[in-house]
Each structure stands twice: as C-alpha cells, then as structure tokens.
PDB file of N, CA, C, O and CB in Angstrom:
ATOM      1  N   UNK A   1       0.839  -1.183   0.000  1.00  0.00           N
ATOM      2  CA  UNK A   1       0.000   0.000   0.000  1.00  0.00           C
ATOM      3  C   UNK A   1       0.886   1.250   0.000  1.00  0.00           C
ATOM      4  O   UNK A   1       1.762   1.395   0.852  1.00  0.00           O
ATOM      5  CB  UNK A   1      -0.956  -0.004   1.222  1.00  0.00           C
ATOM      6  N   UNK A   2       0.635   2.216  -1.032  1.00  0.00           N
ATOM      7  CA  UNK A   2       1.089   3.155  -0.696  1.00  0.00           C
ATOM      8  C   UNK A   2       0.733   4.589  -0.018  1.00  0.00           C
ATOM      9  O   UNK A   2      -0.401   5.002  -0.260  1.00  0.00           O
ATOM     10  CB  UNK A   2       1.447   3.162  -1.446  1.00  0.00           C
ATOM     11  N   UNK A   3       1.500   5.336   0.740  1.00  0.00           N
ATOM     12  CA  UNK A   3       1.242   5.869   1.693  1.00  0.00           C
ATOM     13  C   UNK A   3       0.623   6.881   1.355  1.00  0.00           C
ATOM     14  O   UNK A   3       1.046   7.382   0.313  1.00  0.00           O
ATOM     15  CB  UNK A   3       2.097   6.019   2.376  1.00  0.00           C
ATOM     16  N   UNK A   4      -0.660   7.651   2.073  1.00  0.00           N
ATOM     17  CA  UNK A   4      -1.424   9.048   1.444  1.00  0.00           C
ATOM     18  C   UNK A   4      -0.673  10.116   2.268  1.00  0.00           C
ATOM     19  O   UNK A   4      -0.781   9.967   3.486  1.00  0.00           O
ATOM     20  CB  UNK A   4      -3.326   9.172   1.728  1.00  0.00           C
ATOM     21  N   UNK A   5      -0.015  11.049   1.895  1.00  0.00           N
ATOM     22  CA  UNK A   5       0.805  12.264   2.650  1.00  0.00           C
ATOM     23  C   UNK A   5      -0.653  13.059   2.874  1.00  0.00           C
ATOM     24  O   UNK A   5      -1.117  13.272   3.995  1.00  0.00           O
ATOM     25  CB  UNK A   5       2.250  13.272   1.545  1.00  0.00           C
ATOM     26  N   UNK A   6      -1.268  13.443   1.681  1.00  0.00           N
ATOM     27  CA  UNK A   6      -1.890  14.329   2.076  1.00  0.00           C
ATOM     28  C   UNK A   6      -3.226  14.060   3.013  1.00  0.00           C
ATOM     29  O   UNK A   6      -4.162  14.859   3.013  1.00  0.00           O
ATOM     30  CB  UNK A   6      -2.068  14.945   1.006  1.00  0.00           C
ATOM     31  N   UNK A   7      -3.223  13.133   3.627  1.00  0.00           N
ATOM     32  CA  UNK A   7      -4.304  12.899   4.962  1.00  0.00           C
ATOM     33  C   UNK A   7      -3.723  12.510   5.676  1.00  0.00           C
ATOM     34  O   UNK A   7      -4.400  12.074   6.608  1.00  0.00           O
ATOM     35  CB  UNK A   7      -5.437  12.074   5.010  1.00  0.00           C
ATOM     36  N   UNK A   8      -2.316  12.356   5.846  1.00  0.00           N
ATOM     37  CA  UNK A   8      -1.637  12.137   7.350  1.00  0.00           C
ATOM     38  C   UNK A   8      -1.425  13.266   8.321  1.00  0.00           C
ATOM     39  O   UNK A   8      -0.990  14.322   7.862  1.00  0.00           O
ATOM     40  CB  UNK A   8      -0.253  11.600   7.205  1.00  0.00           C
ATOM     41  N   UNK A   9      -1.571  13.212   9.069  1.00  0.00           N
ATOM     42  CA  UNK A   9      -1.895  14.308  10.277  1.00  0.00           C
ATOM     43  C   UNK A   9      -0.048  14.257  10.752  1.00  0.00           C
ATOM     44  O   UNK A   9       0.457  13.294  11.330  1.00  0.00           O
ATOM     45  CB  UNK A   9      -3.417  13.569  11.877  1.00  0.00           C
ATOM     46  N   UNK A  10       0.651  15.414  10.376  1.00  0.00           N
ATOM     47  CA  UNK A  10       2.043  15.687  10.649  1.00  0.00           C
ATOM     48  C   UNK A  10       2.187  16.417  11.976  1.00  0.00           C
ATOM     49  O   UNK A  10       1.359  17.258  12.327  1.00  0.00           O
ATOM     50  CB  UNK A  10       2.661  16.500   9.519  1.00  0.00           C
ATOM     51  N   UNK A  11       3.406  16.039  12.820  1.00  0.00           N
ATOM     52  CA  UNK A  11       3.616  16.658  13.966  1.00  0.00           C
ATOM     53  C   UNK A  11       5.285  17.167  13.442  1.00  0.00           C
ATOM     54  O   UNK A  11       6.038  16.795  12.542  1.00  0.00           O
ATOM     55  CB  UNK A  11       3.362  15.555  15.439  1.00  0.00           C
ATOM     56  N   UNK A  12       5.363  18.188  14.519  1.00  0.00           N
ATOM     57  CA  UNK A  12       6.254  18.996  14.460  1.00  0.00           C
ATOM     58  C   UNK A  12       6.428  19.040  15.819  1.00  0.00           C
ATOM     59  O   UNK A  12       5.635  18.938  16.754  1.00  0.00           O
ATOM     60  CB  UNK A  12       6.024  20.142  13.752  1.00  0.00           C
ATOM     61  N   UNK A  13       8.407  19.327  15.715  1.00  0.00           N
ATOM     62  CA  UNK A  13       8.651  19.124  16.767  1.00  0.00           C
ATOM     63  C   UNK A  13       8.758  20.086  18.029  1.00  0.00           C
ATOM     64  O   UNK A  13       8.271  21.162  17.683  1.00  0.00           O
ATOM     65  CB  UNK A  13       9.471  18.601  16.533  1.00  0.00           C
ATOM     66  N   UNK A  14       9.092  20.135  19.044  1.00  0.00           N
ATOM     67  CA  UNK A  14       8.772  21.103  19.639  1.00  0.00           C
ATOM     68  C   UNK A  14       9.918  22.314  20.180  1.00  0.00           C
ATOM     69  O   UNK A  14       9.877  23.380  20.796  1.00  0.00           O
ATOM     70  CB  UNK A  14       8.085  20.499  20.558  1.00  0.00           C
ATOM     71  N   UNK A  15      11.343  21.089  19.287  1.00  0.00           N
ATOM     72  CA  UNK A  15      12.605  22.315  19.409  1.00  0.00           C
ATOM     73  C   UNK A  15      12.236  22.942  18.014  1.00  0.00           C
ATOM     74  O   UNK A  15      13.345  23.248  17.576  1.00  0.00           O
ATOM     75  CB  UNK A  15      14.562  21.672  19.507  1.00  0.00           C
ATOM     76  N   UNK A  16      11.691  23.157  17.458  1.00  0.00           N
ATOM     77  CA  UNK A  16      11.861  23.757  15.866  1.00  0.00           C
ATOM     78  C   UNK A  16      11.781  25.354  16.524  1.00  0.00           C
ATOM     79  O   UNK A  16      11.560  25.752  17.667  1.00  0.00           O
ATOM     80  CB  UNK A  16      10.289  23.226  14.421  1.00  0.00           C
ATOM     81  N   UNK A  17      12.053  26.018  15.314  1.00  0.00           N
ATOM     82  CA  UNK A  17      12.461  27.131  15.566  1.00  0.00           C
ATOM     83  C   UNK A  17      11.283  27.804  14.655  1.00  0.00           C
ATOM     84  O   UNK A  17      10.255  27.137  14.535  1.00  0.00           O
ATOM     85  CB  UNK A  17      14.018  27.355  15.278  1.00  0.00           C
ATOM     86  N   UNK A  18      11.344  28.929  14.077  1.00  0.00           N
ATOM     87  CA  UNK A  18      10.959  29.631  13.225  1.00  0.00           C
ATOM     88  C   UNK A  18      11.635  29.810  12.280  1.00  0.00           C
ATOM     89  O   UNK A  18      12.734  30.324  12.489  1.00  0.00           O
ATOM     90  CB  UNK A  18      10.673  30.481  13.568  1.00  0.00           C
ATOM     91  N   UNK A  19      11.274  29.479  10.947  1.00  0.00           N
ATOM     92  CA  UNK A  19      12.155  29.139   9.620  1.00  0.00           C
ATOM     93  C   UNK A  19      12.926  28.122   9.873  1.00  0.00           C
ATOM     94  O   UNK A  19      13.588  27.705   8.923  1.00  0.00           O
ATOM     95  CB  UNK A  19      13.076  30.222   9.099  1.00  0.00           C
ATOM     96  N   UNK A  20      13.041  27.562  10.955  1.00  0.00           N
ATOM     97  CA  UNK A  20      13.957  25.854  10.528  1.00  0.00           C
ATOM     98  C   UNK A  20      13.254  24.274  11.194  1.00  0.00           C
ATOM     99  O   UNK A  20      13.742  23.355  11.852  1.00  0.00           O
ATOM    100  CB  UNK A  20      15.915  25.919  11.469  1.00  0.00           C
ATOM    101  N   UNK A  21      11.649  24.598  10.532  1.00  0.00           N
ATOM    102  CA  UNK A  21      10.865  23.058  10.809  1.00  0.00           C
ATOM    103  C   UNK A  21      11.171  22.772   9.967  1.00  0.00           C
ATOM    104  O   UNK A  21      11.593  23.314   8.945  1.00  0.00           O
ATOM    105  CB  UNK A  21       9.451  22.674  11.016  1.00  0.00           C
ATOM    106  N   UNK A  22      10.775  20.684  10.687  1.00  0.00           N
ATOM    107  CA  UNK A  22      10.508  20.171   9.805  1.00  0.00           C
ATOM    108  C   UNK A  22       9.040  19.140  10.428  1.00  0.00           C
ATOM    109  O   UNK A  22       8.631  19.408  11.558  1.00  0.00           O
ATOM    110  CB  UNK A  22      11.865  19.587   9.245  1.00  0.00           C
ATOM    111  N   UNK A  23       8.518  18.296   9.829  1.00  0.00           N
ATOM    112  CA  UNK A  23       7.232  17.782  10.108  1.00  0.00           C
ATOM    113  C   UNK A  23       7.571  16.129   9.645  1.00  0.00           C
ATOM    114  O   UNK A  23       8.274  15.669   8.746  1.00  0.00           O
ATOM    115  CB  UNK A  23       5.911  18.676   9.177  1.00  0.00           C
ATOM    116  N   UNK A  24       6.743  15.502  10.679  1.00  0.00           N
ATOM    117  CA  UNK A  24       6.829  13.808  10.732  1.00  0.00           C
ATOM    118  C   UNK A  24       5.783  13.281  10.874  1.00  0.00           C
ATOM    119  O   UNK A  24       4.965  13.950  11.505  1.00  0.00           O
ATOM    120  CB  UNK A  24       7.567  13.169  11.744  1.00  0.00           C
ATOM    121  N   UNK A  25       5.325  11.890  10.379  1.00  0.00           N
ATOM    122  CA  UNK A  25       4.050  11.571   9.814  1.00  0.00           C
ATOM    123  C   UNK A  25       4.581  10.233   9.135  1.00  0.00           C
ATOM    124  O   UNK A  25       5.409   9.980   8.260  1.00  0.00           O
ATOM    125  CB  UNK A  25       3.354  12.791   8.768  1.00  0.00           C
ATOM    126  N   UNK A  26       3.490   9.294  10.161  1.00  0.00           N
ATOM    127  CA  UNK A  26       2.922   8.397   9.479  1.00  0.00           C
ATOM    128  C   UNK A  26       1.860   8.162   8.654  1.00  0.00           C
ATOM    129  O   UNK A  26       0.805   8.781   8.790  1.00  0.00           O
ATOM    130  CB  UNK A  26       2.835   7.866  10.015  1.00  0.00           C
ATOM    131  N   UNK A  27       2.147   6.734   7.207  1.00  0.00           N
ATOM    132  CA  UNK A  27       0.956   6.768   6.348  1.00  0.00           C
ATOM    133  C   UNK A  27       1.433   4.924   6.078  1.00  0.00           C
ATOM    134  O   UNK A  27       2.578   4.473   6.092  1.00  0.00           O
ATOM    135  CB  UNK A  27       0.949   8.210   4.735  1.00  0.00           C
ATOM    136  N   UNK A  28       0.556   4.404   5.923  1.00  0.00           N
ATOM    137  CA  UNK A  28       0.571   2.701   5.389  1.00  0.00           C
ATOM    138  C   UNK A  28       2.050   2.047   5.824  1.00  0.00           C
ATOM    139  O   UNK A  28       2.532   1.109   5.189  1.00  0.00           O
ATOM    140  CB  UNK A  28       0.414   2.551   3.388  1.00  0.00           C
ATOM    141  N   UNK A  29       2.624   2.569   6.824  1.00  0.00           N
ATOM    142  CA  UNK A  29       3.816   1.603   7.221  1.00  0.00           C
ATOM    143  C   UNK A  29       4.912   2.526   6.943  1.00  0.00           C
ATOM    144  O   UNK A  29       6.020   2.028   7.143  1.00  0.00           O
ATOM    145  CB  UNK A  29       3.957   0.110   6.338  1.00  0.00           C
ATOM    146  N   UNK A  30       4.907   3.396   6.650  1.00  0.00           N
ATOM    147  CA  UNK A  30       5.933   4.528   6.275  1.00  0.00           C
ATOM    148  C   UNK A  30       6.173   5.846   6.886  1.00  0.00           C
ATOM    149  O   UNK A  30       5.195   6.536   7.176  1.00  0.00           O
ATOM    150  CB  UNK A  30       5.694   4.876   5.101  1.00  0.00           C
ATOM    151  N   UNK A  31       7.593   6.353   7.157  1.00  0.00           N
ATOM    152  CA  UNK A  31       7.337   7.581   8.011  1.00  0.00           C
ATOM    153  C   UNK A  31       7.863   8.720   6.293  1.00  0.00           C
ATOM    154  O   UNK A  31       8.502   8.590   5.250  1.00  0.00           O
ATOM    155  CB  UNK A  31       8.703   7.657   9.970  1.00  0.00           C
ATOM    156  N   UNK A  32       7.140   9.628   6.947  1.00  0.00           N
ATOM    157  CA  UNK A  32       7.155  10.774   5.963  1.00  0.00           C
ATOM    158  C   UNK A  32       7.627  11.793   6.666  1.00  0.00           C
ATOM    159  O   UNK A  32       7.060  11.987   7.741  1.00  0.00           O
ATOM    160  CB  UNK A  32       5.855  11.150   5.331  1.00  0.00           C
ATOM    161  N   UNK A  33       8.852  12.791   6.260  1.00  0.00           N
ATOM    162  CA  UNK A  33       9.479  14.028   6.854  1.00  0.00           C
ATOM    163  C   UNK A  33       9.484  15.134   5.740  1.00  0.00           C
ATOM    164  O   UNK A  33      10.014  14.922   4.649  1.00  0.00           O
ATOM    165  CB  UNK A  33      11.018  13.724   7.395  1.00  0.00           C
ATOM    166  N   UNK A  34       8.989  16.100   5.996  1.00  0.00           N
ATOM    167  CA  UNK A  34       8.361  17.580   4.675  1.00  0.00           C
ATOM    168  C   UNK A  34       9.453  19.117   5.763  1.00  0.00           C
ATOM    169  O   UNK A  34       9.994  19.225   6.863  1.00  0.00           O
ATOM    170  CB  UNK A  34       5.292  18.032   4.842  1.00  0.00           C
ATOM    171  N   UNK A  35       9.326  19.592   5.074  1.00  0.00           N
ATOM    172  CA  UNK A  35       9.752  20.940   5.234  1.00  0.00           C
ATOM    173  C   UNK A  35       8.438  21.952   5.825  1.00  0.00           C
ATOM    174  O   UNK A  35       7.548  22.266   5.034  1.00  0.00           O
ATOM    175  CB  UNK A  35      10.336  21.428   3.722  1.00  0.00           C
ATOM    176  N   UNK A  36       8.399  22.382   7.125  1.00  0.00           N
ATOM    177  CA  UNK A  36       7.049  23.447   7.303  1.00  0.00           C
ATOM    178  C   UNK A  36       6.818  24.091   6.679  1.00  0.00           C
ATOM    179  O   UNK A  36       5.610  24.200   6.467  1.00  0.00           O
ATOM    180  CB  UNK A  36       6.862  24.220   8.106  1.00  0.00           C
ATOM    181  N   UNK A  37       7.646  24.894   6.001  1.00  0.00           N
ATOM    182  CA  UNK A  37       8.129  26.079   4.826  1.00  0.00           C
ATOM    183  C   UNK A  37       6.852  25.830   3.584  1.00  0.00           C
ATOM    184  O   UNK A  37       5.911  26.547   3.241  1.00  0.00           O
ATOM    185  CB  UNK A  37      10.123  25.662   4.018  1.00  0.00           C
ATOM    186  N   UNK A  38       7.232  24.727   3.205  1.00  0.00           N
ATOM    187  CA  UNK A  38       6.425  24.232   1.856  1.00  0.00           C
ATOM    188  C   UNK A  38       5.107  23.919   2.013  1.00  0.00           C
ATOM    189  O   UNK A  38       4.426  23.358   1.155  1.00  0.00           O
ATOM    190  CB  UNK A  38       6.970  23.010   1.237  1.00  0.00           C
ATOM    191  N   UNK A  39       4.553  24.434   3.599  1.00  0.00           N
ATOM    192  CA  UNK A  39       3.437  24.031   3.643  1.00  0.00           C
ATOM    193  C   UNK A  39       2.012  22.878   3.240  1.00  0.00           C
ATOM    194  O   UNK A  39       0.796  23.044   3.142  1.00  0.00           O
ATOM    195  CB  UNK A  39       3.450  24.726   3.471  1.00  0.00           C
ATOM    196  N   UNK A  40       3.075  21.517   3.064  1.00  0.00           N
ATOM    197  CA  UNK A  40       2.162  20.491   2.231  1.00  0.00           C
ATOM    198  C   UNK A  40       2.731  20.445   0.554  1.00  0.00           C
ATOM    199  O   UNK A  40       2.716  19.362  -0.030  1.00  0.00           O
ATOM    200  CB  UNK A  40       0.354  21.103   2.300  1.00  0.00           C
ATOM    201  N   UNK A  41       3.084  21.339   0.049  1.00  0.00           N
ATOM    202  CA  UNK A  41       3.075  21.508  -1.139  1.00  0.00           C
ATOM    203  C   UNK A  41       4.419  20.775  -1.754  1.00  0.00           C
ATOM    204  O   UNK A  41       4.575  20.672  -2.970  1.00  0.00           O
ATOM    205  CB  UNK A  41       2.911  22.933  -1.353  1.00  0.00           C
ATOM    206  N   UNK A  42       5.243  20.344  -0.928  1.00  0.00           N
ATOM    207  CA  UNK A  42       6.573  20.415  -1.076  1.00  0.00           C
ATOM    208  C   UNK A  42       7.361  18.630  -1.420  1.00  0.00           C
ATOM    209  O   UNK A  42       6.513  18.137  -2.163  1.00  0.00           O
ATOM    210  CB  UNK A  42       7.070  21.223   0.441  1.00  0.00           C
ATOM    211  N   UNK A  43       8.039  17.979  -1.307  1.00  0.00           N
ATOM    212  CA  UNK A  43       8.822  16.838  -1.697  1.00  0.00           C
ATOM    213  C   UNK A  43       8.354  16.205   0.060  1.00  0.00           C
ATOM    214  O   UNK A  43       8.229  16.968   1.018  1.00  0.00           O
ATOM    215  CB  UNK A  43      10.832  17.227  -2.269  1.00  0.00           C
ATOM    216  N   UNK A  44       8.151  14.627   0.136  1.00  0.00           N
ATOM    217  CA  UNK A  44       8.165  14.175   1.148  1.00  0.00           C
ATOM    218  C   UNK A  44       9.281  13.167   1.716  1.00  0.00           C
ATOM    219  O   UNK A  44       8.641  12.131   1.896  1.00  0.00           O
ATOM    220  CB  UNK A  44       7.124  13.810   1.129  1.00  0.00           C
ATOM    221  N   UNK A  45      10.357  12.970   2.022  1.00  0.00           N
ATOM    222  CA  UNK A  45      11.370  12.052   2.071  1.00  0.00           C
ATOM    223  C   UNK A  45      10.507  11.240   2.920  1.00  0.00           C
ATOM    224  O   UNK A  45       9.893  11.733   3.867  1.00  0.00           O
ATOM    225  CB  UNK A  45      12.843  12.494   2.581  1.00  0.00           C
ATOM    226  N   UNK A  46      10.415   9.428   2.456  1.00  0.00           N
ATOM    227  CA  UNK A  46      10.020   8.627   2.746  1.00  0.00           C
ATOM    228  C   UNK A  46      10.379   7.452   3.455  1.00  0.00           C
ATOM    229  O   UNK A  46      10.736   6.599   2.642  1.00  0.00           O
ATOM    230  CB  UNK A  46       9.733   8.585   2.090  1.00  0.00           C
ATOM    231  N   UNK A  47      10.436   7.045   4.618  1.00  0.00           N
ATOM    232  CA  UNK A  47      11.705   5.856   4.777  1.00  0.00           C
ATOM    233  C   UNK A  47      10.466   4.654   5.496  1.00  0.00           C
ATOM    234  O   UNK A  47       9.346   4.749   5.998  1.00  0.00           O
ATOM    235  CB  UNK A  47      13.483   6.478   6.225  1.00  0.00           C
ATOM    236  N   UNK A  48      11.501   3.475   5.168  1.00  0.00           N
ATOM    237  CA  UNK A  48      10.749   2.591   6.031  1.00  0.00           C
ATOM    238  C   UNK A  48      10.729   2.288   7.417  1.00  0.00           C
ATOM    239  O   UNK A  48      11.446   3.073   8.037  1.00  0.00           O
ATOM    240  CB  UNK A  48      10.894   1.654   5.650  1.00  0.00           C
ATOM    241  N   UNK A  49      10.242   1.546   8.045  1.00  0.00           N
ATOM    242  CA  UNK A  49      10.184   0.924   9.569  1.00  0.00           C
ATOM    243  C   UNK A  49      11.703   0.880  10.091  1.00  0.00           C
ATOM    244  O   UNK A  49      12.004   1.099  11.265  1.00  0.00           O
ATOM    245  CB  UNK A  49       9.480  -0.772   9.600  1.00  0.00           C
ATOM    246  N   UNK A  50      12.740   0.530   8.945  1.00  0.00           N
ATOM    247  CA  UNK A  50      13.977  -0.362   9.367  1.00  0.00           C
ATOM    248  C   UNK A  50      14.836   0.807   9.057  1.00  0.00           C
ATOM    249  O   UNK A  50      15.962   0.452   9.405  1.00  0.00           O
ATOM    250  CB  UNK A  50      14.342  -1.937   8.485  1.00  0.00           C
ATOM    251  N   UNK A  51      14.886   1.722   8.700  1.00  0.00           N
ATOM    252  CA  UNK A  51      15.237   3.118   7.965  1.00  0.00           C
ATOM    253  C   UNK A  51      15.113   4.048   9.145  1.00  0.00           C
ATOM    254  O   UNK A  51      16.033   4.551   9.790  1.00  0.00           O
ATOM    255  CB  UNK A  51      14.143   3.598   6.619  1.00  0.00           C
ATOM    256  N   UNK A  52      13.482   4.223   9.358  1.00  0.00           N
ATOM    257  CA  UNK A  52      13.421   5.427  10.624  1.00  0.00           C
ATOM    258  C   UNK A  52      13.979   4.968  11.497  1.00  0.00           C
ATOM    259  O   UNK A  52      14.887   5.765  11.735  1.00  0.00           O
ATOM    260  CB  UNK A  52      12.132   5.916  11.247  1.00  0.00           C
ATOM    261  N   UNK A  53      14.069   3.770  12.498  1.00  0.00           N
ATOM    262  CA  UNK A  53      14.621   3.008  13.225  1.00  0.00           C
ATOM    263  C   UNK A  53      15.923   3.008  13.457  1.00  0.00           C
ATOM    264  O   UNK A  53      16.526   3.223  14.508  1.00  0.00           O
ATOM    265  CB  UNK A  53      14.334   2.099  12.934  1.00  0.00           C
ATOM    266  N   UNK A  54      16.417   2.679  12.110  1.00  0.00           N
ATOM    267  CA  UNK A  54      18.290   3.324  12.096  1.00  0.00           C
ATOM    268  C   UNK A  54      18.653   4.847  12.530  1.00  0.00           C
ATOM    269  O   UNK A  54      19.300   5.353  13.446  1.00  0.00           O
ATOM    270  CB  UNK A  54      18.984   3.342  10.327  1.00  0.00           C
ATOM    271  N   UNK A  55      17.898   5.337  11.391  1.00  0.00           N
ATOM    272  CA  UNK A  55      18.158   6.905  11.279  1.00  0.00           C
ATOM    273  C   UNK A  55      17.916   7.562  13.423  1.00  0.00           C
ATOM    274  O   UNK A  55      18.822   8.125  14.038  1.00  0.00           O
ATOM    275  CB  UNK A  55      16.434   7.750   9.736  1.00  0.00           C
ATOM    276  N   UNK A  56      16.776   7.296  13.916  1.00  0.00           N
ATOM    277  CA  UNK A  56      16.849   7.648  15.402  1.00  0.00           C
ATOM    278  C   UNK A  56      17.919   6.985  16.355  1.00  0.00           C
ATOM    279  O   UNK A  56      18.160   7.514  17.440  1.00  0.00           O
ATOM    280  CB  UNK A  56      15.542   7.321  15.978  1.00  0.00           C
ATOM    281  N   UNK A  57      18.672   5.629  15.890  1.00  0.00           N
ATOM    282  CA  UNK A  57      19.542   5.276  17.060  1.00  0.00           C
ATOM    283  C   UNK A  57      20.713   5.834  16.589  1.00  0.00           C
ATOM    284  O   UNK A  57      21.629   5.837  17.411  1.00  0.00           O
ATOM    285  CB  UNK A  57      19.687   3.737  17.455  1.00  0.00           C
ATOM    286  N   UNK A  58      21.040   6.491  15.085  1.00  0.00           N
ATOM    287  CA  UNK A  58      22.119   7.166  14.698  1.00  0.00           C
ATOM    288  C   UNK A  58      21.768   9.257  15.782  1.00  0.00           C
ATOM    289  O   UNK A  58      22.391  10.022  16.518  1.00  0.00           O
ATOM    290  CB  UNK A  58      22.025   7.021  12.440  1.00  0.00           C
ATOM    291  N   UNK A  59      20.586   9.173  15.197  1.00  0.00           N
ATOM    292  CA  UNK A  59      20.310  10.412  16.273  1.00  0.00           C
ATOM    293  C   UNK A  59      20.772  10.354  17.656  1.00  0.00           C
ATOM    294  O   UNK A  59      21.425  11.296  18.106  1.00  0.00           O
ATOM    295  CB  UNK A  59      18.869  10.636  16.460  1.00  0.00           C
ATOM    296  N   UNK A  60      20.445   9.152  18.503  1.00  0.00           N
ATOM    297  CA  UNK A  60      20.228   9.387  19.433  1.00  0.00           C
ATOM    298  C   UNK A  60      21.935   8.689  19.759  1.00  0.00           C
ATOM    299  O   UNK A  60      22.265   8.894  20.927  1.00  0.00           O
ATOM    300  CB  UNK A  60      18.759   8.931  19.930  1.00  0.00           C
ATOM    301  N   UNK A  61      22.427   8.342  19.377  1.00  0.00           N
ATOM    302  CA  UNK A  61      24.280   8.090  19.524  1.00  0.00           C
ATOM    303  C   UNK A  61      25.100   9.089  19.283  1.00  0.00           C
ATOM    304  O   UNK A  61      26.222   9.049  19.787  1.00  0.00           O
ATOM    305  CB  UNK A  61      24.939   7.078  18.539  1.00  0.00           C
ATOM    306  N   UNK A  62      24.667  10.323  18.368  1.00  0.00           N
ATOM    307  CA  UNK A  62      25.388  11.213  18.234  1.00  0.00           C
ATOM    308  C   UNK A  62      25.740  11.727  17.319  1.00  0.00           C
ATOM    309  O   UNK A  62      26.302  12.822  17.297  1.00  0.00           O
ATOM    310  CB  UNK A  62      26.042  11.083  18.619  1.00  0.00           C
ATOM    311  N   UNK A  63      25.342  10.680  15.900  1.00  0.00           N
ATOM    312  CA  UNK A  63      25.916  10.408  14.669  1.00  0.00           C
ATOM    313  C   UNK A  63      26.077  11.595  13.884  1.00  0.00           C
ATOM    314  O   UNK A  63      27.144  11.903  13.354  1.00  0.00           O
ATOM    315  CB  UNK A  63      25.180   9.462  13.972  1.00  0.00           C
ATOM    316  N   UNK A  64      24.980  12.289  13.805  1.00  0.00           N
ATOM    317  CA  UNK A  64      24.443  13.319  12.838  1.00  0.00           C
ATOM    318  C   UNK A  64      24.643  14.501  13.444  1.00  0.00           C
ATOM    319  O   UNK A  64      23.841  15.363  13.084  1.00  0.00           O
ATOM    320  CB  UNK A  64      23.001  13.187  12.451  1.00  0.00           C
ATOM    321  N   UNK A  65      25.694  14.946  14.497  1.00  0.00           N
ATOM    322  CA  UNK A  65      25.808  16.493  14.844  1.00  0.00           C
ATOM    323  C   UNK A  65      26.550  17.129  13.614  1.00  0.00           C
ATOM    324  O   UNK A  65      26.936  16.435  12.673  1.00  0.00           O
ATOM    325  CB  UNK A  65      26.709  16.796  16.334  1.00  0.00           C
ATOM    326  N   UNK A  66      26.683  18.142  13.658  1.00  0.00           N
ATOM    327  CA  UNK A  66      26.838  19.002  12.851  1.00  0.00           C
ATOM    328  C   UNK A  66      28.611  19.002  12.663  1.00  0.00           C
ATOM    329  O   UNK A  66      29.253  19.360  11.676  1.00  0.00           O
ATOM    330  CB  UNK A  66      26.062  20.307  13.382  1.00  0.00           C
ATOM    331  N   UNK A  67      29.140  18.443  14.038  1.00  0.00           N
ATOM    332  CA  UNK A  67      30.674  18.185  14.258  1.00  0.00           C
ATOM    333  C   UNK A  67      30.447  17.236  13.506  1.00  0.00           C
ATOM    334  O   UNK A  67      30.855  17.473  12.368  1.00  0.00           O
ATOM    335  CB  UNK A  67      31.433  17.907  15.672  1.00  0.00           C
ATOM    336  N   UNK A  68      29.959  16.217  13.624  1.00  0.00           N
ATOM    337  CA  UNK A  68      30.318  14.786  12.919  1.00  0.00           C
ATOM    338  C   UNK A  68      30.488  15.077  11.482  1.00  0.00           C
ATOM    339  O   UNK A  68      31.562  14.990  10.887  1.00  0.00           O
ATOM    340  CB  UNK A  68      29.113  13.584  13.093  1.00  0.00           C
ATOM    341  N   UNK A  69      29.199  15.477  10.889  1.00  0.00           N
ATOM    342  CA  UNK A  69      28.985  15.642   9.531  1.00  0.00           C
ATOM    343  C   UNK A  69      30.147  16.372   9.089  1.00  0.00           C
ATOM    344  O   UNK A  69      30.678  15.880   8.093  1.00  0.00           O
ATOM    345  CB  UNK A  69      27.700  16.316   9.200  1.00  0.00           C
ATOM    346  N   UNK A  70      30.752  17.530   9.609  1.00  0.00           N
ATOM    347  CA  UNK A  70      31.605  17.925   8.960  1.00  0.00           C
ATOM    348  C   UNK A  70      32.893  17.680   8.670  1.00  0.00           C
ATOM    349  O   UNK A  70      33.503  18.311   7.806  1.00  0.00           O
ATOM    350  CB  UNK A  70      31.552  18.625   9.165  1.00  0.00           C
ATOM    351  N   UNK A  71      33.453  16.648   9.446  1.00  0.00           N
ATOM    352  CA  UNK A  71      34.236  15.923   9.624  1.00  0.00           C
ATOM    353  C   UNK A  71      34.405  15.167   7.741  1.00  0.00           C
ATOM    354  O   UNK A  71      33.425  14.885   7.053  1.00  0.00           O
ATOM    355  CB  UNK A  71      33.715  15.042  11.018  1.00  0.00           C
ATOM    356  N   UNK A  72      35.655  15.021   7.357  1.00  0.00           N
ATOM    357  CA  UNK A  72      35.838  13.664   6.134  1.00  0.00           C
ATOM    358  C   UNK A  72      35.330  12.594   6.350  1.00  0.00           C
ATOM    359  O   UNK A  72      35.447  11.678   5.535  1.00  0.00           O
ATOM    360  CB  UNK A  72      37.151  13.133   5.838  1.00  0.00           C
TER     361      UNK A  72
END
C-alpha cells in the first residue's frame, strides 16, 4: 500500500524554531518528513520501519551532529 501524505496528520517538533521546521508523519507503514516552509506543497522524504529506526539510534548516539557531519 502506498502511503497518502496528504491525509496524514504531521507533527512537528517542539525544538523547531521559526524558519527551521521540519514535520513527521505516518501513512501505510511509512514515516514521511516535509519541510514546514512548503506548507504540504513540497517533496516528502520517505523511509521505512527499518530506515526510521536506524536513522533515530544514529540520532540518538550522536551520529548526525553538525561536528560529525563535517568531519571527512
């Protein structure tokens, strides 16, 4: 099944700032992440169960600071 963006009810988080959301949302087994900016209108990056799952224990280890990334 594929996932309907536009009837999934998106949350946002509650560090976002002004001009730097972003929005998360489930649809048929899939998480969906949009830009607030684009208001709906915009590209949805899509990942699966085993995907979001990675992507938060890489969050939550450290992986993705802004030191890391910039690093080679």
């Amino acid at each position: 099944m594929e996932p309907d963006w536009a009837n999934a009810v998106w949350r946002k988080s509650g560090h976002s700032d002004s001009g730097a959301c972003v929005e998360v949302a489930t649809s048929a087994g899939w998480v969906g992440v949009r830009d607030t900016k684009d208001a709906g209108s915009g590209p949805v990056l899509q990942f699966n169960r085993s995907e979001w799952v990675a992507f938060l224990a890489g969050v939550a280890s450290g992986e993705f600071t802004m030191e890391r990334l910039s690093r080679p």
